[in-house]
N, CA, C and O atoms as a GROMACS GRO file, in nm:
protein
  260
    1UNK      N    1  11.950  11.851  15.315
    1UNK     CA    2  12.006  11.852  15.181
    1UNK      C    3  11.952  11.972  15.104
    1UNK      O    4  11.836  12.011  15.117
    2UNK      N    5  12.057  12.039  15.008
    2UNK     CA    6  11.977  12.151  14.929
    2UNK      C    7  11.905  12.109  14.845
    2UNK      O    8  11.904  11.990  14.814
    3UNK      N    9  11.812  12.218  14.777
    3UNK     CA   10  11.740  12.136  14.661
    3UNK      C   11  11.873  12.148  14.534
    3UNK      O   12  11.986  12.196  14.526
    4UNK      N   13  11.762  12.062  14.436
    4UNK     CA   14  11.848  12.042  14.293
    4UNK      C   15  11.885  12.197  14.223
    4UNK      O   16  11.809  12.294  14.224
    5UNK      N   17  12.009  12.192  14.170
    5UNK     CA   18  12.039  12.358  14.150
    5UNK      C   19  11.943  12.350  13.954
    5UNK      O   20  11.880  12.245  13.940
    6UNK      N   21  11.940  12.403  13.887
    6UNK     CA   22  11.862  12.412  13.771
    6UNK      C   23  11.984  12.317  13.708
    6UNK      O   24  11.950  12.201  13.684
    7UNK      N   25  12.102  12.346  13.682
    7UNK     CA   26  12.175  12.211  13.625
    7UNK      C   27  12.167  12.061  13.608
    7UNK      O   28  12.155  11.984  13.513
    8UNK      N   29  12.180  12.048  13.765
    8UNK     CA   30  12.099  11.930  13.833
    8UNK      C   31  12.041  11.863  13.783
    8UNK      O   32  12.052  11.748  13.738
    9UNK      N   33  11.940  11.974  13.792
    9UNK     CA   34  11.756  11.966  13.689
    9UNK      C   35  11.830  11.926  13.526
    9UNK      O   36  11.881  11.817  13.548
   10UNK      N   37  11.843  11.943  13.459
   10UNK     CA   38  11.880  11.943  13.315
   10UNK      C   39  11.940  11.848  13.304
   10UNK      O   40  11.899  11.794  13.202
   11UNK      N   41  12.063  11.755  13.377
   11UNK     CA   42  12.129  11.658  13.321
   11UNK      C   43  12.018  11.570  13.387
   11UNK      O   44  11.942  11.525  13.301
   12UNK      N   45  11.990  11.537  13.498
   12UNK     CA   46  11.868  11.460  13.483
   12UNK      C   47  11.812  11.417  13.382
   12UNK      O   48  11.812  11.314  13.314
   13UNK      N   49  11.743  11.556  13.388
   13UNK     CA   50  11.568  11.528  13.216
   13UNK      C   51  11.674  11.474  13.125
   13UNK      O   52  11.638  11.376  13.061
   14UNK      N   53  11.826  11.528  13.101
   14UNK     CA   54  11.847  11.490  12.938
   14UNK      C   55  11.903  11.319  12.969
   14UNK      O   56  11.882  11.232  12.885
   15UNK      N   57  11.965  11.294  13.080
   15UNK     CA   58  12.028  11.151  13.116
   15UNK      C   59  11.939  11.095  13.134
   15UNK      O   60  11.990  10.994  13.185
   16UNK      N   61  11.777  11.068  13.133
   16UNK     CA   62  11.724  11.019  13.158
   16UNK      C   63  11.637  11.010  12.996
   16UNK      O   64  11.593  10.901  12.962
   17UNK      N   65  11.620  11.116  12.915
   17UNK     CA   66  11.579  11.128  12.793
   17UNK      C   67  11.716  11.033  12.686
   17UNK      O   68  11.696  10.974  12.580
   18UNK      N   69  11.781  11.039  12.724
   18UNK     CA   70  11.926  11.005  12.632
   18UNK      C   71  11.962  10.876  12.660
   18UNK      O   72  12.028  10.806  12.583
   19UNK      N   73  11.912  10.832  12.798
   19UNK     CA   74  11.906  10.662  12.833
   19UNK      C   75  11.789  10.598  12.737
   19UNK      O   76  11.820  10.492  12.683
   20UNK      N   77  11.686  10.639  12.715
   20UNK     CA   78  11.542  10.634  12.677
   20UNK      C   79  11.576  10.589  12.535
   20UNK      O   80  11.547  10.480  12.485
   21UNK      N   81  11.636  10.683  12.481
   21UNK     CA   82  11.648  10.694  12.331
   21UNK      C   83  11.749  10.573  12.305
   21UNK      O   84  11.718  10.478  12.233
   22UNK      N   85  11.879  10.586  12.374
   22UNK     CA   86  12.021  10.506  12.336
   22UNK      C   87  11.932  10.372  12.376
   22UNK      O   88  11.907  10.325  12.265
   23UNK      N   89  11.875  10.292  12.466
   23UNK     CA   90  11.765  10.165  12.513
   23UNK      C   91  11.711  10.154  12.387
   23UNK      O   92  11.756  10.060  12.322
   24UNK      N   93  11.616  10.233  12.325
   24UNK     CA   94  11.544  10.201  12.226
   24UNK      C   95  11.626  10.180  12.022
   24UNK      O   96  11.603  10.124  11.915
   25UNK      N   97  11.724  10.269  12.088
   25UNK     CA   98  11.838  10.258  11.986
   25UNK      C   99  11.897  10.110  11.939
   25UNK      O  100  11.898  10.038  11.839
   26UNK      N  101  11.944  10.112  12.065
   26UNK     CA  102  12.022   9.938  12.122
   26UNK      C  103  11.918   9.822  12.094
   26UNK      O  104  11.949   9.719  12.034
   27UNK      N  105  11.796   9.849  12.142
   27UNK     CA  106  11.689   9.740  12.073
   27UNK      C  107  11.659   9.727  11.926
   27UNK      O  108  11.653   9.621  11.864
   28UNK      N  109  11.643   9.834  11.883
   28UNK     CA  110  11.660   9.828  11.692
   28UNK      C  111  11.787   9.744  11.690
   28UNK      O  112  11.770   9.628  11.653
   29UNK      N  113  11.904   9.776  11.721
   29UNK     CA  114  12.041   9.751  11.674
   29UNK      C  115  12.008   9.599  11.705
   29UNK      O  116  12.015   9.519  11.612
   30UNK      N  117  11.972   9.556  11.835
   30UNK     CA  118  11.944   9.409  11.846
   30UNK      C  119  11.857   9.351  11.760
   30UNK      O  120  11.893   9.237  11.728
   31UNK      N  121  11.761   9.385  11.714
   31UNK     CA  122  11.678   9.326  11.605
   31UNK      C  123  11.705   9.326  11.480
   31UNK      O  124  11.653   9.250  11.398
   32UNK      N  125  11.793   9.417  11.453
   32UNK     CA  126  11.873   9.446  11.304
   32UNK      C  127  11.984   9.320  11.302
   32UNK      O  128  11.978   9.221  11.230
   33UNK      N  129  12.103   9.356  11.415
   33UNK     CA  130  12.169   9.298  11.387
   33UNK      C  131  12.189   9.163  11.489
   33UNK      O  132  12.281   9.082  11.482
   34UNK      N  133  12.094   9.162  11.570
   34UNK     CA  134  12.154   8.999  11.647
   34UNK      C  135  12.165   9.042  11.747
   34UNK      O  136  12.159   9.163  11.765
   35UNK      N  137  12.189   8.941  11.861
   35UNK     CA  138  12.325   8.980  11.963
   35UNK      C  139  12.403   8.969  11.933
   35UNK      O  140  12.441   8.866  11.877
   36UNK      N  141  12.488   9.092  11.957
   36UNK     CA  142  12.631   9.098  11.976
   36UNK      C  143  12.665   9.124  12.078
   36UNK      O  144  12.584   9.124  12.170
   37UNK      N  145  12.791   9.156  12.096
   37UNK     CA  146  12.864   9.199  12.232
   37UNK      C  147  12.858   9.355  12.192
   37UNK      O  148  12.887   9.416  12.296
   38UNK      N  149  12.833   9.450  12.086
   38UNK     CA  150  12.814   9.568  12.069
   38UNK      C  151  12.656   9.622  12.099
   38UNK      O  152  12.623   9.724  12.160
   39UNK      N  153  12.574   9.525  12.041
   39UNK     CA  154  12.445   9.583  12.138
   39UNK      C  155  12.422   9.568  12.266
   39UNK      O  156  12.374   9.644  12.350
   40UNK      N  157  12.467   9.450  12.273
   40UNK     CA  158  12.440   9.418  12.474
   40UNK      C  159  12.526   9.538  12.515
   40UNK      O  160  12.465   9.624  12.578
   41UNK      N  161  12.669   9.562  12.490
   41UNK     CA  162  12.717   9.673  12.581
   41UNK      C  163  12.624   9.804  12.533
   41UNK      O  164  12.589   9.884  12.620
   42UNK      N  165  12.586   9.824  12.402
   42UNK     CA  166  12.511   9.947  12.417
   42UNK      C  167  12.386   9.951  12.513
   42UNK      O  168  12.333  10.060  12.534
   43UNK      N  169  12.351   9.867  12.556
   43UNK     CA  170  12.197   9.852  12.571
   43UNK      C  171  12.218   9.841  12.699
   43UNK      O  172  12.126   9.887  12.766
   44UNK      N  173  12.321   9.790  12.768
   44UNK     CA  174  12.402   9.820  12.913
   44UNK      C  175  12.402   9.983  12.972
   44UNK      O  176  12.354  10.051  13.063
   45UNK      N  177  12.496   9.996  12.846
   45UNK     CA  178  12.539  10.157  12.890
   45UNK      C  179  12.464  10.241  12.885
   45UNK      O  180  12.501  10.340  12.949
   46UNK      N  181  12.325  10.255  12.813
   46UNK     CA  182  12.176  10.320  12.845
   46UNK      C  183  12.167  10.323  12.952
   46UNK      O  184  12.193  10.422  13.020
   47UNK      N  185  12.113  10.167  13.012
   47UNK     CA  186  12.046  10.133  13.132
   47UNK      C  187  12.163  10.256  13.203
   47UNK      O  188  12.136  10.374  13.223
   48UNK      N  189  12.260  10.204  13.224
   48UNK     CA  190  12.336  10.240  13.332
   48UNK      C  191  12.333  10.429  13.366
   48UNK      O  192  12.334  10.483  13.476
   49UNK      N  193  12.331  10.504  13.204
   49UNK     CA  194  12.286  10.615  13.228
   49UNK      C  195  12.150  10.651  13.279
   49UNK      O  196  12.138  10.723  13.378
   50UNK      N  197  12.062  10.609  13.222
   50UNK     CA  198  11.912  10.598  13.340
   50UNK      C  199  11.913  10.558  13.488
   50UNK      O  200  11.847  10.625  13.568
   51UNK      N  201  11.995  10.438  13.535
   51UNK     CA  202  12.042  10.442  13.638
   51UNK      C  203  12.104  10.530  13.738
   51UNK      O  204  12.078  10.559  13.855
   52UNK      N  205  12.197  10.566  13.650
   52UNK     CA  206  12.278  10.697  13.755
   52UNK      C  207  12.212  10.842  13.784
   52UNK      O  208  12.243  10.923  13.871
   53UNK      N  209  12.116  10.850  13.690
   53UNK     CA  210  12.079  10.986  13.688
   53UNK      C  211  11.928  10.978  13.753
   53UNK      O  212  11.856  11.068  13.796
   54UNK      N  213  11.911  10.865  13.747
   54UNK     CA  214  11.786  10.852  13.881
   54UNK      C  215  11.802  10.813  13.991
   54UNK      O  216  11.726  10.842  14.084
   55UNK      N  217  11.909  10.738  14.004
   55UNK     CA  218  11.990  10.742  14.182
   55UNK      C  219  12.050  10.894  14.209
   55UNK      O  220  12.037  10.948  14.318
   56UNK      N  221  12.101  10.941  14.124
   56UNK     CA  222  12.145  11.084  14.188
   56UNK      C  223  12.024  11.181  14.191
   56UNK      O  224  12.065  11.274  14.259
   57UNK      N  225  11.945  11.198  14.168
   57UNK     CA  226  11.868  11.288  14.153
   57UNK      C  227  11.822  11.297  14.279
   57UNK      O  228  11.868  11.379  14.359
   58UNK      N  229  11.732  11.217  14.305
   58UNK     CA  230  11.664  11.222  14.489
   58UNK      C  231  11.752  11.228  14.574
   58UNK      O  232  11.716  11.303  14.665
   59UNK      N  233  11.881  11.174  14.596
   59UNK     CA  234  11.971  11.173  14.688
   59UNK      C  235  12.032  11.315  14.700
   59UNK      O  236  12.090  11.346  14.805
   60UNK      N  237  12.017  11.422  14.576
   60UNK     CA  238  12.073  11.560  14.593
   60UNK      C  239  11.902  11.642  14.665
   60UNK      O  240  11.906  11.741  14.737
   61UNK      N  241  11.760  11.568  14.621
   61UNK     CA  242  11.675  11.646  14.638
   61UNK      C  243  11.589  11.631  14.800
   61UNK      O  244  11.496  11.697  14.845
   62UNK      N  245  11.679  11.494  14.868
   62UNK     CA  246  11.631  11.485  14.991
   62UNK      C  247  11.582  11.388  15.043
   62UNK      O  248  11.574  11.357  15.162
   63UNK      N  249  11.529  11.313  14.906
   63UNK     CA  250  11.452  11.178  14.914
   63UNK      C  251  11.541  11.062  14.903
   63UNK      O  252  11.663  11.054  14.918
   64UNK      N  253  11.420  10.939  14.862
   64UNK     CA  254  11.457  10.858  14.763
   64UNK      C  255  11.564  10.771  14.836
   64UNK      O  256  11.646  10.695  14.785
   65UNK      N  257  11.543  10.803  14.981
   65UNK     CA  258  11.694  10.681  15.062
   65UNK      C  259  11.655  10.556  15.007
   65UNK      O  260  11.720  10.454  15.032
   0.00000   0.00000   0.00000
């Protein structure tokens, strides 16, 4: 496998910085406003960007089977 090209590198750090933030976002929003079906999906769709961008990452860098 090649390594990560510097792009790669960048949506990583920021999909993984931008999951971080939107998670901690979504938890205010839950404590502000309740559950809803608007924080749970926000607080979903974090996870899921932290998810994807740490399953792709090793799988382009060699690792991480």
């Amino acid at each position: 496998m090649k390594n990560p090209t510097r792009a790669e590198k960048w949506l990583f750090t920021w999909g993984i910085a931008g999951g971080l933030i939107g998670a901690l976002l979504s938890l205010l929003a839950l404590l502000v406003f309740g559950v809803t079906a608007w924080t749970l999906a926000a607080l979903l769709a974090s996870g899921g960007l932290i998810a994807v961008a740490a399953l792709a990452y090793p799988a382009k860098s060699g690792g991480g089977d």
